[in-house]
C-alpha positions as CSV (number, residue, x, y, z in Angstrom):
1,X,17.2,71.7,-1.3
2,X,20.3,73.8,-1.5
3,X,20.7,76.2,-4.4
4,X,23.9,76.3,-6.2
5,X,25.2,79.3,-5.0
6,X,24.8,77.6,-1.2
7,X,27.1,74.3,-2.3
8,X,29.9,76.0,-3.4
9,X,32.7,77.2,-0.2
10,X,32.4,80.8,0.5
11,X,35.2,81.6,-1.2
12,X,33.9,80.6,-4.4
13,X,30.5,82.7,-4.0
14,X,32.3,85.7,-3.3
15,X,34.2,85.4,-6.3
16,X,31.1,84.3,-8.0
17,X,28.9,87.5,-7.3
18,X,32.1,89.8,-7.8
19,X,32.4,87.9,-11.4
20,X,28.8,88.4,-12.3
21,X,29.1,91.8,-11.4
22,X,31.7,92.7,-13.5
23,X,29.9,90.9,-16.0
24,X,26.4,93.3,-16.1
25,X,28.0,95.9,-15.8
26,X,30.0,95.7,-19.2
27,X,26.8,93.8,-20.8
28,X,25.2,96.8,-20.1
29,X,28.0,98.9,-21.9
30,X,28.0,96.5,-24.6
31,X,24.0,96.7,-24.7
32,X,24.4,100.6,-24.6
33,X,27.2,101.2,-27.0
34,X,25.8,98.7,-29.5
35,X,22.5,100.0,-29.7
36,X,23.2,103.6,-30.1
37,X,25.6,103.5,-32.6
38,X,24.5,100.3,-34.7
39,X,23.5,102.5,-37.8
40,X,27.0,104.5,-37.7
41,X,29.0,101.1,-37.6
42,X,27.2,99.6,-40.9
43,X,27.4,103.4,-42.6
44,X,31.1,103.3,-41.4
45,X,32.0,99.8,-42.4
46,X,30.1,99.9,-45.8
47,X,31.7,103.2,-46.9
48,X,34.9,101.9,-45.9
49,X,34.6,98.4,-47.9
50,X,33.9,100.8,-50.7
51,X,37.0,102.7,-50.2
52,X,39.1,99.8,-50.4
53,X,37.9,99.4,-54.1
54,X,38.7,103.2,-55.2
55,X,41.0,102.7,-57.8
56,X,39.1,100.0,-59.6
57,X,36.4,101.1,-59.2
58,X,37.6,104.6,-60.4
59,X,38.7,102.9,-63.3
60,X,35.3,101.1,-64.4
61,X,33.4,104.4,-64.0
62,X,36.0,106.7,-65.2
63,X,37.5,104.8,-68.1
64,X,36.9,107.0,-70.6
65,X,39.2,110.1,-68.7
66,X,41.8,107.6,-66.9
67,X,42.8,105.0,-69.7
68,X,45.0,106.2,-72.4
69,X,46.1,104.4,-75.3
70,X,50.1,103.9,-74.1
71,X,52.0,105.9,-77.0
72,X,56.0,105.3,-77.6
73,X,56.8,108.7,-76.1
74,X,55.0,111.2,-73.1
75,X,55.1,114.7,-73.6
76,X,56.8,117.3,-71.8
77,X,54.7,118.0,-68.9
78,X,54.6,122.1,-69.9
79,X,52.9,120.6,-73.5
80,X,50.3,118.8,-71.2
81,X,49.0,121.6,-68.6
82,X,49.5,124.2,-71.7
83,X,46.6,122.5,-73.2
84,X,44.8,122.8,-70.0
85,X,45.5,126.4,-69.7
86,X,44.4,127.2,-73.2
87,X,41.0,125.2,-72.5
88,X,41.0,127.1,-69.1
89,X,42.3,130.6,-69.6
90,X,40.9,132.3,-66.3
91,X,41.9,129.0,-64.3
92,X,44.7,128.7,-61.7
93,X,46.7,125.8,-61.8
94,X,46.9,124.0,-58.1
95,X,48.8,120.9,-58.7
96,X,49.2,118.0,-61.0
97,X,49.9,114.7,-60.3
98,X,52.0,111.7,-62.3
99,X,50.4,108.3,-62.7
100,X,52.4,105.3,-61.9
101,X,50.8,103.3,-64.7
102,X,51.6,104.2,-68.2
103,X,48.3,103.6,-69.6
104,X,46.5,106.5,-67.5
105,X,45.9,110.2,-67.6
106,X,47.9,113.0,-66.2
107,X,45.7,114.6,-63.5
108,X,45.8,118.3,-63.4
109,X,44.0,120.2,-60.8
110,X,42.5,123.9,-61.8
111,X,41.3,126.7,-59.5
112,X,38.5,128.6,-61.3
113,X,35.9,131.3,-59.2
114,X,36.7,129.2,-56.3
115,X,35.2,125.7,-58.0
116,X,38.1,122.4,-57.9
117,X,38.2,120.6,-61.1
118,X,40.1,117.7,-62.2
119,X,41.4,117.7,-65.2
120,X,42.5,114.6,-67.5
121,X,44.9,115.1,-70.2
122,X,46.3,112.1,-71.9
123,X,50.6,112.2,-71.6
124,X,51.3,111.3,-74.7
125,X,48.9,113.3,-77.3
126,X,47.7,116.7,-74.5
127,X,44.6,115.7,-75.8
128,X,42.3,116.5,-72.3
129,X,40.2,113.4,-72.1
130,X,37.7,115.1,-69.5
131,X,36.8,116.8,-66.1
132,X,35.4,115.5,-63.1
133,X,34.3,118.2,-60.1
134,X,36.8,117.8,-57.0
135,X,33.4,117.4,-54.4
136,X,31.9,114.9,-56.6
137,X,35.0,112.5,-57.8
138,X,34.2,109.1,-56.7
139,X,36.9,108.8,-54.0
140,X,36.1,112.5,-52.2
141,X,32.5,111.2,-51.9
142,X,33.3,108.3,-50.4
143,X,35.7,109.6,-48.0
144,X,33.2,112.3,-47.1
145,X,30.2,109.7,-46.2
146,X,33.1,107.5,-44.3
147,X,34.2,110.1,-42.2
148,X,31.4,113.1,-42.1
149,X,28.4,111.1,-43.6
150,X,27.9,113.9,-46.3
151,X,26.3,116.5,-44.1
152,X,29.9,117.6,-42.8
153,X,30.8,119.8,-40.2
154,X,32.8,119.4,-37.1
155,X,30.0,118.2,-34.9
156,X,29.2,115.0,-37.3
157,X,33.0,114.3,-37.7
158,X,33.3,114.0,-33.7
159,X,30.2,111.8,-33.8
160,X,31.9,109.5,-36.2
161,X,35.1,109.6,-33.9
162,X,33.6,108.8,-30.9
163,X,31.3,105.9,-33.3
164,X,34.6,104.1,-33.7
165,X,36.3,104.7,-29.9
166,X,33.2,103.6,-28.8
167,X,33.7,100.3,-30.9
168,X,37.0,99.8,-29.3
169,X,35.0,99.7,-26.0
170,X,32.1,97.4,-27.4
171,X,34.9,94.6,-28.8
172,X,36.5,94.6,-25.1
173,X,33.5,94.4,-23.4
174,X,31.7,91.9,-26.0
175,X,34.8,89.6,-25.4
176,X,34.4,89.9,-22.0
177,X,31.2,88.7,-22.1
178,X,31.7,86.2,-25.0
179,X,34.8,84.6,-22.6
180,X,33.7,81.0,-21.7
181,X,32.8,80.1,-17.9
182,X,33.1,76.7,-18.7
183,X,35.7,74.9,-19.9
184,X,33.8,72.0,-21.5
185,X,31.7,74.8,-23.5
186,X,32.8,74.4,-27.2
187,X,30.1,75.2,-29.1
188,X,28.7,78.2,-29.1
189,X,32.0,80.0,-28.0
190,X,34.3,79.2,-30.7
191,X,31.4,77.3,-33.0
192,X,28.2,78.4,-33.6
193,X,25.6,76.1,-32.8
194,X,23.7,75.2,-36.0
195,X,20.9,72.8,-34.1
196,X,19.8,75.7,-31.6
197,X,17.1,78.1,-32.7
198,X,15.7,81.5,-31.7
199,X,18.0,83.8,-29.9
200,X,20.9,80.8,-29.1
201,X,21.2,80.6,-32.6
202,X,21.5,84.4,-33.4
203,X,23.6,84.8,-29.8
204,X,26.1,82.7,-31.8
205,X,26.4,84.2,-34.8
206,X,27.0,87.5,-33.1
207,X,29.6,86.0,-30.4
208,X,31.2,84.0,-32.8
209,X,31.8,86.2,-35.9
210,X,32.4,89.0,-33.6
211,X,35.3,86.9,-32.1
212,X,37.1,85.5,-35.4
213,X,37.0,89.2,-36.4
214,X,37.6,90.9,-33.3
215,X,41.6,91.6,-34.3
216,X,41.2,92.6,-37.3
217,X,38.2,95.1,-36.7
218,X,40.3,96.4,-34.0
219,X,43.3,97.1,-36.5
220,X,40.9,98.8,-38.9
221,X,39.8,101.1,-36.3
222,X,43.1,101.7,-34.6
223,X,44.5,102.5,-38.0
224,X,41.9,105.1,-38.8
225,X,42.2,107.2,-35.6
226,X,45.4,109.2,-37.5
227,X,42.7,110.7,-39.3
228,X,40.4,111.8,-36.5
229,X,40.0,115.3,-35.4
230,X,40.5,114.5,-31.7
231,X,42.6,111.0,-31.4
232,X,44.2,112.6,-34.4
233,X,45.7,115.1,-33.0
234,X,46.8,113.8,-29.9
235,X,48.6,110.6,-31.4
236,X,50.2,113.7,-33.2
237,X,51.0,115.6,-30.6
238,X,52.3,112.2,-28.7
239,X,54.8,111.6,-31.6
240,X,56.2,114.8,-31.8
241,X,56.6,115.0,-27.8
242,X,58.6,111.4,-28.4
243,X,60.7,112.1,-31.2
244,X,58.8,109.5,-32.8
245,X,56.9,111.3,-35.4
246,X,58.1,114.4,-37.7
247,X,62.2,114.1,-38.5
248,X,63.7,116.2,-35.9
249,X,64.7,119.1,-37.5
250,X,61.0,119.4,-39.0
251,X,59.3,119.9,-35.5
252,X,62.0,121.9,-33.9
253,X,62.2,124.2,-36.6
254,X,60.6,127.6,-36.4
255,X,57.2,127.9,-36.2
256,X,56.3,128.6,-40.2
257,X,53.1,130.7,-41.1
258,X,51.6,127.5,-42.7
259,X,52.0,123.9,-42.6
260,X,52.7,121.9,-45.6
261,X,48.9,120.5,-46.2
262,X,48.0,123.7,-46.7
263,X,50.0,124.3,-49.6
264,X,50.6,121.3,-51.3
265,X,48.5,118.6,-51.9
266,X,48.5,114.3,-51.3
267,X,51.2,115.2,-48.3
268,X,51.7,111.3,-46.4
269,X,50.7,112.2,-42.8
270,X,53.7,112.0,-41.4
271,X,54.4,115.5,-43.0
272,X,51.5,116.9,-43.1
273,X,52.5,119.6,-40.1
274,X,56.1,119.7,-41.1
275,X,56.3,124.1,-40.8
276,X,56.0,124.9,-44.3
277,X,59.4,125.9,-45.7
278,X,59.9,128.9,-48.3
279,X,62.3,129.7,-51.1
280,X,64.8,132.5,-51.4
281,X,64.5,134.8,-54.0
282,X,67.4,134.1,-57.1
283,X,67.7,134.9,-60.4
284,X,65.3,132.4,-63.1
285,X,62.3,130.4,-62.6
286,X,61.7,126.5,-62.1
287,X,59.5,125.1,-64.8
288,X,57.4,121.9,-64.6
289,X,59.8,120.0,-66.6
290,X,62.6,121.0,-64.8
291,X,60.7,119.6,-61.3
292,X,60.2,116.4,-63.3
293,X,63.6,116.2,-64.0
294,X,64.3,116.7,-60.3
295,X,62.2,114.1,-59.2
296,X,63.0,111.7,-61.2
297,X,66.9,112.3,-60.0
298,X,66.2,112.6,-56.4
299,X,64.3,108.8,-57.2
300,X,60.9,110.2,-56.3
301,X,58.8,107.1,-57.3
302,X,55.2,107.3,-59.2
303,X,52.7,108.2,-58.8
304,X,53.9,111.8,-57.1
305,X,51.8,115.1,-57.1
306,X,53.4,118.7,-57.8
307,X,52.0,121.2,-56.2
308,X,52.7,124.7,-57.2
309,X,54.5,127.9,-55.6
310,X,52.3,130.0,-53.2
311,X,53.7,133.4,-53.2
312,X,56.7,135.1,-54.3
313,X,58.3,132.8,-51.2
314,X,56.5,129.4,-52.2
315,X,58.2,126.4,-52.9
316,X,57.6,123.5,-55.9
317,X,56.1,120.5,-53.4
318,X,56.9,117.1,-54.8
319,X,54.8,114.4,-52.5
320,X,54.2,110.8,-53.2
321,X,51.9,109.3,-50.5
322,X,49.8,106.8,-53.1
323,X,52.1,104.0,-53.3
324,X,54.0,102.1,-50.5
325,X,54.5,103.5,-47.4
326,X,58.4,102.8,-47.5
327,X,58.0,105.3,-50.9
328,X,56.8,107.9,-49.3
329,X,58.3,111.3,-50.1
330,X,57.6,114.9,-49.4
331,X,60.6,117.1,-50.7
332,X,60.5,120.5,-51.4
333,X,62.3,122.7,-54.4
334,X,63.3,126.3,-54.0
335,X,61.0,127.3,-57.1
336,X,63.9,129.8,-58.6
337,X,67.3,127.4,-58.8
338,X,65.8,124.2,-58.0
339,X,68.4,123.4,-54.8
340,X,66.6,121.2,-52.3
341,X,64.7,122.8,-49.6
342,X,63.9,120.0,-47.4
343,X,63.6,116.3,-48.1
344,X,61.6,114.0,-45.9
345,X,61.5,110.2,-46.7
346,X,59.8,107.6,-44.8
347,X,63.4,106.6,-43.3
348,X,63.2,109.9,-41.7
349,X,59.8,109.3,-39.6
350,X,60.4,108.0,-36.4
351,X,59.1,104.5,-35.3
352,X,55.4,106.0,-34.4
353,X,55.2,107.9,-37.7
354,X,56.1,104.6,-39.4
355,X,54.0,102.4,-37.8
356,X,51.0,104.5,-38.7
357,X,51.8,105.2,-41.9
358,X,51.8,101.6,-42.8
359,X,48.7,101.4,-40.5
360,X,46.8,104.1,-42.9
361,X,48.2,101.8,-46.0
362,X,46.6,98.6,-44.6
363,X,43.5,100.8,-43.5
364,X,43.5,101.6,-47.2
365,X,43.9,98.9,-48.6
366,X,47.0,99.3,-50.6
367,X,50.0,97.4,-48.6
368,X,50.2,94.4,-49.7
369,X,47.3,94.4,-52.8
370,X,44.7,92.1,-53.2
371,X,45.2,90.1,-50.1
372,X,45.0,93.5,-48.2
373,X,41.7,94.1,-49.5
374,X,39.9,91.1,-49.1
375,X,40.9,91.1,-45.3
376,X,39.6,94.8,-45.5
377,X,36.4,93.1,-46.7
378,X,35.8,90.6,-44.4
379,X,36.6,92.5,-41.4
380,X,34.3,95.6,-42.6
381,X,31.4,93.4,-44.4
382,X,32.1,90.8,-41.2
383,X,31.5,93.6,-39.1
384,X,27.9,94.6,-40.8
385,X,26.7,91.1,-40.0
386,X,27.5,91.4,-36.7
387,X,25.4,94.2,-36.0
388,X,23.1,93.0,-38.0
389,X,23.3,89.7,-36.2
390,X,22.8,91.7,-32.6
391,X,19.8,93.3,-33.7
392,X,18.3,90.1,-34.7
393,X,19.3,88.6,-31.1
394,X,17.7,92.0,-29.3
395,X,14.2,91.5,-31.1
396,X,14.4,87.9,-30.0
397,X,14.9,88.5,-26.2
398,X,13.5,91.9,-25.5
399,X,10.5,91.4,-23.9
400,X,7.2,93.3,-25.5
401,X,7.2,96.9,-25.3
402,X,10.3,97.4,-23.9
403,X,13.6,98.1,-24.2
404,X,15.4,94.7,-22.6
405,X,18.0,96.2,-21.1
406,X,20.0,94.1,-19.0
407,X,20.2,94.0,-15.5
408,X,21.9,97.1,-13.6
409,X,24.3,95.4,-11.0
410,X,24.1,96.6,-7.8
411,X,27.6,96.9,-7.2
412,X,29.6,100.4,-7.3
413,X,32.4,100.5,-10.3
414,X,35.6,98.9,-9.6
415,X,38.4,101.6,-9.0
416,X,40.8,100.1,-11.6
417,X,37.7,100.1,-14.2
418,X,37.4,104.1,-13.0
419,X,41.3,104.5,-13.7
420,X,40.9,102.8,-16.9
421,X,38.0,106.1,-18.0
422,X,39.8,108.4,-16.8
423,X,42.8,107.9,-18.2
424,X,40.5,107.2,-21.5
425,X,39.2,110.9,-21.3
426,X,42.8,112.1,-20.8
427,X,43.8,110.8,-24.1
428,X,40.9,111.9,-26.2
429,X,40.9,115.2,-24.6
């Protein structure tokens, strides 16, 4: 009796065995990268679902310091971090940001024996309705476990980088493998099959969810790679070569003694290296009215932080980066005269510095509201199931004692697959 192999022309086998090749080696890829970085993928996706949710849940915990009773007047922002100041005599004032709402606190952020504290005081009475440490505020927690899993440190962030390249690779490769070979096969490739048991069943649920959410998990992870301290830097370093990040005159400028992250505070990314400009001396001083007023005539839209002057040469940095990405603004005031410095809007950015700017808005959430986070939800709780859902389908086929891994093929790697990692490890290095 021939075997099936034997019936079809020759041809067709060779195609056959070069097909199946292909296909154990990125099973075994997909096998690898799954298992290894399972746990990081449900810490990842669970800390991000929760991120999503910052500002209501920052509301239900931190009613009492954010919600105000909305008076018919605010006070001038001098009354409000004067009150701070008299509460905090030795403190240094860092920055202080405007809500958008008119039923929330005034945030002011105080420097004292090298301790961050956020202060609340209410706009329309200077009343300070309480203090939250910087390291333990809701949203810096969460951000910390999503991106350095607590423990910190630059060896934990790279893990969690190379956690969600790795995904990139495990989505290609699961599709790959999830792509039917039969064109008859419907269920089980675009339907689960409810009727099967055992690992069929489970096999399903993992190919199937995996492939309904395969886009959107691919988005989420694309748009968080800004962020990372590797991809980061080289999408950053990839704009700026292109013209397509930083306005023009921001990265051919000289080379400043600080960038504008380290002086100010919620910069949008897209200026967060712009060279950090400085102010020339002049008779007077700026106050913090007199910056609200200039905000508010340069249309600067809530909610906008002010960070302080650092050093004689400083400049008053007025940065909104909480709202819409087509309101972003980063525009700095020479802190003796008030004349504009530099202003960068999002109409500056070039097309790359756009694109990811509204990327890291959908990533967070907050681009087009509600609708923004439940897809956010469904891709990151979508994506716990289906590692969740993989585990379930190992246990099931492994065989006792061992590790099932699937079969090594005995052909060498494809040249074009070899390209394809090289060029990979270019990127990222």
């Amino acid at each position: 009796m021939q075997s099936a192999a034997q019936k079809l022309p020759e041809k067709d086998v060779v195609t056959a065995k070069k097909s199946n090749s292909l296909y154990q080696t990125f099973w075994r890829w997909h096998f690898y990268g799954g298992i290894v970085f399972a746990p990081f993928l449900i810490l990842l996706a669970i800390s991000g679902a929760l991120y999503l949710y910052q500002a209501e849940i920052e509301t239900m915990i931190y009613k009492d310091k954010l919600v105000v009773q909305q008076g018919n007047k605010t006070l001038p922002l001098s009354e409000q971090v004067e009150a701070v100041k008299r509460e905090y005599p030795e403190a240094e004032i860092g920055s202080v940001r405007l809500p958008k709402e008119d039923d929330r606190a005034t945030l002011v952020k105080i420097n004292e024996n090298d301790v961050v504290t956020q202060v609340y005081v209410n706009p329309y009475t200077a009343k300070i309705t309480g203090t939250i440490l910087d390291e333990k505020h809701f949203k810096n927690v969460v951000a910390k476990l999503h991106s350095e899993w607590i423990v910190g440190g630059t060896l934990v962030n790279r893990l969690v980088e190379l956690a969600a390249c790795w995904t990139i690779i495990i989505l290609v490769t699961g599709l790959y493998i999830w792509w039917p070979r039969n064109k008859s096969s419907f269920m089980g490739t675009i339907v689960p099959r409810f009727k099967k048991n055992g690992r069929a069943f489970w096999r399903d649920m993992h190919a199937v969810t995996a492939f309904w959410l395969s886009l959107m998990i691919l988005i989420l992870i694309v748009t968080g790679l800004p962020w990372s301290g590797v991809m980061g830097e080289q999408i950053n370093k990839l704009a700026t070569s292109a013209n397509a990040g930083y306005p023009t005159y921001a990265f051919m400028a000289p080379k400043a003694e600080k960038t504008t992250d380290e002086i100010a505070e919620d910069i949008p990314w897209a200026t967060e290296n712009n060279p950090a400009p400085t102010s020339e001396a002049d008779e007077g001083k700026l106050s913090l009215d007199q910056v609200v007023y200039l905000a508010q005539e340069n249309n600067i839209q809530k909610p906008y932080t002010i960070s302080s002057p650092v050093g004689e040469d400083g400049v008053f940095t007025v940065a909104s980066s909480r709202d819409k990405p087509e309101n972003e603004a980063t525009v700095y005031f020479n802190q003796y005269n008030g004349e504009i410095v530099e202003d960068v809007r999002f109409s500056d950015y070039g097309w790359m510095a756009k694109s990811i700017s509204i990327g890291i808005a959908l990533h967070e959430g907050h681009y087009f509201g509600l609708a923004n986070q439940l897809l956010g939800t469904v891709a990151a709780l979508g994506l716990v199931a289906i590692v969740i859902f993989s585990l379930v389908m190992w246990k099931k086929r492994k065989p006792a004692g061992k590790l099932g891994v699937p079969k090594k093929s005995d052909k060498k790697l494809k040249p074009w697959l070899i390209g394809v990692m090289i060029i990979t490890g270019v990127l990222m290095h």
